[in-house]
ZASEVEX-644738 format. One record per residue (C-alpha): residue in one letter; z, x, y. Coordinates in steps of 0.02 Angstrom, whole numbers, padded with zeros to 5 digits, always signed. Layout:
% residues N
AZXY/...
This chain:
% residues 417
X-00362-00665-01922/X-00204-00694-02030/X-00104-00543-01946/X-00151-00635-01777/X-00092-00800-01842/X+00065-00729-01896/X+00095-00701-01689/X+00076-00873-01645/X+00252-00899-01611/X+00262-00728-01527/X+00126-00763-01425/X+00173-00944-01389/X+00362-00895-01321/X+00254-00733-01219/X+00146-00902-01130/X+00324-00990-01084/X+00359-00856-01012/X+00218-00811-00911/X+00263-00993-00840/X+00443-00993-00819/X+00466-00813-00764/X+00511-00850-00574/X+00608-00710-00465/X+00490-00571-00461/X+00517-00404-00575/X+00699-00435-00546/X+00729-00577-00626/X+00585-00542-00773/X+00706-00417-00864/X+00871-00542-00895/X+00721-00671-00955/X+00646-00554-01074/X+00814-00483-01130/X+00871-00668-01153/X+00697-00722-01237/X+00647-00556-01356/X+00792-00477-01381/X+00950-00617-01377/X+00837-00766-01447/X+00690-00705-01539/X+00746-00516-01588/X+00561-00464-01570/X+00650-00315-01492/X+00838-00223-01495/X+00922-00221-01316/X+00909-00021-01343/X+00728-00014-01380/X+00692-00128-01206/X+00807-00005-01132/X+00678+00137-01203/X+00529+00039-01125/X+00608+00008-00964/X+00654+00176-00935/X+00475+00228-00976/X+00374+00109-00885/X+00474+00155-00757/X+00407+00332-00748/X+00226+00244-00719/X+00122+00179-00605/X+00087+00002-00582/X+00158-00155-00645/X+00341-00125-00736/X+00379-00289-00795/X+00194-00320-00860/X+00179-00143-00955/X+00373-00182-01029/X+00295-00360-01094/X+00132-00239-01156/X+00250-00130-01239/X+00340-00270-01320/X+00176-00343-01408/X+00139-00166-01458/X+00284-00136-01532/X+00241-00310-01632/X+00070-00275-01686/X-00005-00125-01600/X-00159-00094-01471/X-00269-00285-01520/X-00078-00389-01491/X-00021-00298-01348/X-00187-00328-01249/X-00178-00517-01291/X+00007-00514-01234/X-00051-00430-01070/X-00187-00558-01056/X-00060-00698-01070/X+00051-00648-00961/X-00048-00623-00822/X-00173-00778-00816/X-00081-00939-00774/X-00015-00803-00624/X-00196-00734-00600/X-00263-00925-00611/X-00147-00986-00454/X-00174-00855-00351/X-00362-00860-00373/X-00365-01035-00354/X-00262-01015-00176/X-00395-00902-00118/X-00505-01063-00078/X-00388-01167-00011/X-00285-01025+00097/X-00323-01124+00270/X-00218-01267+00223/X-00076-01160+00158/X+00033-01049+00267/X+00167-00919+00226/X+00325-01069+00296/X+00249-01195+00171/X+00277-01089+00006/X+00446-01051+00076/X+00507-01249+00085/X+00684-01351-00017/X+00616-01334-00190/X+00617-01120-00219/X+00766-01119-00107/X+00867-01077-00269/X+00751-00945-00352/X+00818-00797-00264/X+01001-00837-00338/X+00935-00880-00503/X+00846-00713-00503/X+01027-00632-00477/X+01100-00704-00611/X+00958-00646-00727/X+00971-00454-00665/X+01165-00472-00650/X+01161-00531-00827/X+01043-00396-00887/X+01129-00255-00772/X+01322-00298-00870/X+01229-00312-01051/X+01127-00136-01015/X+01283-00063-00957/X+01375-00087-01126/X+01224-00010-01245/X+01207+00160-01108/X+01362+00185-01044/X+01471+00280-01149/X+01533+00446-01075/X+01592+00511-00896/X+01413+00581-00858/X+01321+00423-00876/X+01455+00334-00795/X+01423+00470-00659/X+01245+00456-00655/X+01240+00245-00646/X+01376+00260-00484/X+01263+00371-00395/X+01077+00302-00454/X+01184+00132-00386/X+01216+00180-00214/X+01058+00285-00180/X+00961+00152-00226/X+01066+00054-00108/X+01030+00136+00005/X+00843+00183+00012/X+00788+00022-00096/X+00628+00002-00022/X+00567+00199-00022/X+00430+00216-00165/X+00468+00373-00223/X+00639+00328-00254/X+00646+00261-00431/X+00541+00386-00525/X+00639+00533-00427/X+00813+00446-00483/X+00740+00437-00684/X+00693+00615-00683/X+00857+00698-00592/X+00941+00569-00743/X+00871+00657-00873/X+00888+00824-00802/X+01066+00783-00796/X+01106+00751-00961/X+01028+00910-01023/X+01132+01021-00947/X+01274+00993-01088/X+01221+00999-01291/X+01404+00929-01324/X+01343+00756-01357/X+01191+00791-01440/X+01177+00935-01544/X+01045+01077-01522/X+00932+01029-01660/X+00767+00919-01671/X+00766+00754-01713/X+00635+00732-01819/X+00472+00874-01800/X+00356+00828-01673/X+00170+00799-01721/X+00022+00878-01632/X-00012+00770-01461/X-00186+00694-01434/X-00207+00681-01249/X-00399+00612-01279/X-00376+00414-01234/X-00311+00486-01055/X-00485+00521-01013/X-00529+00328-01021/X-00422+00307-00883/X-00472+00458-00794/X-00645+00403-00831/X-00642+00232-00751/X-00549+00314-00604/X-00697+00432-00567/X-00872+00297-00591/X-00760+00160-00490/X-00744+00309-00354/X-00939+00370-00364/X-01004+00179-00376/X-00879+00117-00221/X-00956+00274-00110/X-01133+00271-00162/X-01143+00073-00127/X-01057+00133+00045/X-01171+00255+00088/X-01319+00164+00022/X-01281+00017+00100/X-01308-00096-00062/X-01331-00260-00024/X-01190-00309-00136/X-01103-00150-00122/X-00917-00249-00062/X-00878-00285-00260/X-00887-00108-00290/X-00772-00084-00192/X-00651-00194-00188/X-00658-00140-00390/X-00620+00035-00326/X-00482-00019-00212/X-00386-00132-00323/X-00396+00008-00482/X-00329+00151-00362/X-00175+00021-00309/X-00151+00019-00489/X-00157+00190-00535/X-00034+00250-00400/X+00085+00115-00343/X+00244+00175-00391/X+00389+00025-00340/X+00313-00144-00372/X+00255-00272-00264/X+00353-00229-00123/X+00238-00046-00115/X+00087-00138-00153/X+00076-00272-00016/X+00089-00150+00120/X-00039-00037+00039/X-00148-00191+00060/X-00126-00212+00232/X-00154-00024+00283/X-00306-00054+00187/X-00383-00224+00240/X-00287-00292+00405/X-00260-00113+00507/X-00397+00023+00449/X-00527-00104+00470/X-00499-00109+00657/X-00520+00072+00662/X-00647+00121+00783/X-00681+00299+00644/X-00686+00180+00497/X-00794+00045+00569/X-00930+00188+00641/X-00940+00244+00464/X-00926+00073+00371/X-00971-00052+00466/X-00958-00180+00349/X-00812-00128+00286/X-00693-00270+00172/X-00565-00340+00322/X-00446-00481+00309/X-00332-00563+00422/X-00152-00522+00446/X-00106-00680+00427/X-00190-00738+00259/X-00126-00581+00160/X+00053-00620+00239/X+00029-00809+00176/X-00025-00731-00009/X+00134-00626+00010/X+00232-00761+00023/X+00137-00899-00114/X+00136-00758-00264/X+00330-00771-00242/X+00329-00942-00258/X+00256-00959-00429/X+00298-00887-00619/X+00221-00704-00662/X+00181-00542-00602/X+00207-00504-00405/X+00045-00402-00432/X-00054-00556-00482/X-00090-00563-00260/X-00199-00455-00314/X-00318-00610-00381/X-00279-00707-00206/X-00330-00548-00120/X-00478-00524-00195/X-00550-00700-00171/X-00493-00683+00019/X-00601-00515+00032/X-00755-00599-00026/X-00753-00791+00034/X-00884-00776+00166/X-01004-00741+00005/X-00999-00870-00054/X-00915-00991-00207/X-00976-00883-00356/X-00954-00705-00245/X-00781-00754-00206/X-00732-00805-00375/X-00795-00649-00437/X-00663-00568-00303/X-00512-00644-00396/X-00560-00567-00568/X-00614-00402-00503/X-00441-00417-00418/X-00355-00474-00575/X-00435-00324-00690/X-00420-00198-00566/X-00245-00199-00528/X-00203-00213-00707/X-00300-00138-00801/X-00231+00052-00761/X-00046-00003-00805/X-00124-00068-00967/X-00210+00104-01002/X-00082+00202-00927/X+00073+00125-01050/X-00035+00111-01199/X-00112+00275-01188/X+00051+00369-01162/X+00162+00282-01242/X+00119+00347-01416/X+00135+00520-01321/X+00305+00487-01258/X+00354+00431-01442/X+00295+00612-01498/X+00366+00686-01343/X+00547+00625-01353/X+00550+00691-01524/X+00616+00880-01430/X+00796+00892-01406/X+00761+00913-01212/X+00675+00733-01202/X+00788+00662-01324/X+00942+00700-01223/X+00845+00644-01057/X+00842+00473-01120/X+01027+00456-01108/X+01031+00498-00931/X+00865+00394-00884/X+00958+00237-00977/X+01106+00263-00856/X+00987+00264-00715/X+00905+00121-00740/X+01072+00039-00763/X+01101+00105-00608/X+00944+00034-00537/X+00974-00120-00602/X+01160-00146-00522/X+01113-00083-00348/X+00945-00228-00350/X+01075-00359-00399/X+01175-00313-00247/X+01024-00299-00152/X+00963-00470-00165/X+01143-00539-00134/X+01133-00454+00037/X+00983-00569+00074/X+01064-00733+00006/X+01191-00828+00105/X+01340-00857+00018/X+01461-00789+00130/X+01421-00934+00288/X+01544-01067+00190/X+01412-01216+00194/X+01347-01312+00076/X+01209-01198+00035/X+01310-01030+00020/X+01415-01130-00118/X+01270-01191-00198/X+01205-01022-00222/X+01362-00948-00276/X+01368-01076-00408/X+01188-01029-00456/X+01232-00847-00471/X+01366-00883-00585/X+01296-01025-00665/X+01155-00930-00705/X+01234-00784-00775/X+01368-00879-00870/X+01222-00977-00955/X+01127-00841-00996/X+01299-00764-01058/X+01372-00902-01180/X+01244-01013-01215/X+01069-01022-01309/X+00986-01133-01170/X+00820-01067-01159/X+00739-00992-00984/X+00642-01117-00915/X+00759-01274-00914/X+00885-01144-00794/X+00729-01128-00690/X+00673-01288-00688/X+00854-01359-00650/X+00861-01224-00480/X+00678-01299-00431/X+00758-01499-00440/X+00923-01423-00372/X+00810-01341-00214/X+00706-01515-00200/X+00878-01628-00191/X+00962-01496-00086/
């Protein structure tokens, strides 16, 4: 108990975040960078460089598993899972709580004055975490190499999945074609790697599988929690790219297979939901503070409201566990491998290629998002958000103000404006 009440503060900074953290993954990384590593030092700027770079090889949710890895990193396996557990609720709790009162929301609504700003203020962040990155990985022609060309690929095919994890591995293959830089010796010996946890994972994967189709083919009475349970923990086990992968993954799977003549012969009462209530979630869980992957929690309440109050409730935390749950195993679980594994000479040197790639990354989503912001139309709003770009990285840059006064002053700025 007195090792956890040593973490109060930690955990107490991880719940203002979980409340201020607007702007999607993008904007997540300059908060944390600004919160653990600037402010509170729980972290060094290289060491979230190490995480980012590694959660980035994963499935799942990035930002979550780099706030995971953060606890962890504080006060192992028991501090990690509460920091997950923060993080995600007040998200989880919104979402969930939309479920029941979708009909009176629509997608145009959650779009209104007061998150006008967001978007810009989310630039700033990732500009601001993109220049400070740059300085700690970019030291030599090859990374400077690898950043340019991780920049405009990713440009360039932003919203292709595969993208990101393909970019981190041709990094790292890079930088081990030269043992100029770093010597061919090992860093320290590598001990033996246990590879046992893995099968927890594994494990869940295979009874959520068996339980989903038996309760299918059986026809159980209450055989849609199984699987939407099922659904929800493959999304998390194999979304590779965020949000933007998982909401269309979610409408292949509820809006257009249900309408399948094939699929409705052989599940008739298959989980369906309307195109337009997943497109209205799409738009709320962008609205509010957390994890993009918290829709999860909306979606899940959606799938089941025709059960029912206590069904449908049941439907936002099967949602909410589902979807994380596999990042959570998946980082914890192989992190501690990775630590063994980078220990080689070949992994070692990878990491200074995959730390110019996700520099890379993070300078071609800056100019992303500035493609989809108007600041070039010379109106009122266009300067507005060119002073929130700047203002926002310029902030972050030379002062101490802390992250949720910047977003609550781009929320009162939106509602004036």
């Amino acid at each position: 108990m007195n090792k956890l009440l040593r973490h109060i503060p930690f955990l107490k900074a991880v719940l203002l975040h979980s409340i201020s953290a607007f702007g999607g993954p993008q904007g997540h990384l300059g908060m944390v960078l600004k919160t653990f590593v600037d402010r509170r030092r729980d972290i060094t700027k290289e060491e979230l460089m190490e995480y980012v770079s590694f959660c980035q090889l994963l499935p799942g949710a990035s930002s979550t598993q780099t706030l995971t890895l953060i606890g962890y990193k504080r006060g192992g396996v028991k501090l990690a899972v509460l920091t997950l557990f923060i993080w995600i609720l007040p998200a989880c709790t919104l979402m969930g709580a939309l479920s029941f009162i979708v009909g009176n929301i629509t997608e145009e609504s959650v779009h209104k004055n007061i998150f006008r700003f967001i978007q810009p203020m989310a630039i700033g962040y990732l500009a601001y975490a993109a220049i400070k990155t740059y300085h700690v990985s970019i030291k030599n022609t090859i990374t400077q190499i690898i950043m340019l060309v991780t920049l405009l690929t990713t440009y360039l095919l932003f919203k292709a999945p595969w993208i990101i994890p393909a970019l981190i591995i041709c990094g790292g293959i890079a930088t081990n074609f030269s043992d100029k830089r770093i010597p061919e010796k090992e860093v320290v010996k590598p001990r033996q790697i246990k590879w046992t946890n893995i099968w927890l994972f594994v494990l869940i994967f295979a009874v959520a599988g068996f339980l989903s189709e038996t309760a299918r083919k059986q026809n159980w009475e209450n055989k849609k929690p199984y699987n939407l349970f099922e659904n929800f923990y493959r999304f998390g086990s194999f979304v590779f790219g965020g949000g933007d992968v998982l909401i269309p993954l979610m409408l292949d799977q509820y809006v257009a297979r249900p309408t399948s003549e094939r699929v409705i012969k052989k599940n008739p009462n298959i989980i369906r939901v309307e195109r337009e209530e997943l497109l209205t979630g799409a738009g709320m869980v962008r609205a509010i503070p957390g994890p993009v992957f918290s829709i999860a929690s909306f979606m899940g309440g959606i799938a089941l409201k025709n059960e029912g109050p206590r069904v449908q409730l049941l439907g936002c935390v099967i949602g909410s566990i589902a979807i994380f749950l596999p990042s959570a195993l998946l980082v914890l679980f192989f992190f501690p491998v990775w630590q063994n594994l980078k220990k080689y000479i070949v992994v070692f040197r990878a990491l200074e290629g995959i730390n110019a790639t996700v520099v890379g990354i993070m300078f071609a989503g800056t100019l992303y998002l500035i493609k989809d912001v108007s600041i070039l139309t010379l109106n009122a709003a266009s300067f507005i958000n060119i002073g929130i770009i700047l203002g926002t990285y310029l902030i972050l840059q030379y002062t101490k103000i802390p992250s949720p006064f910047i977003v609550l002053f781009c929320l009162i700025t939106g509602f004036l404006f």
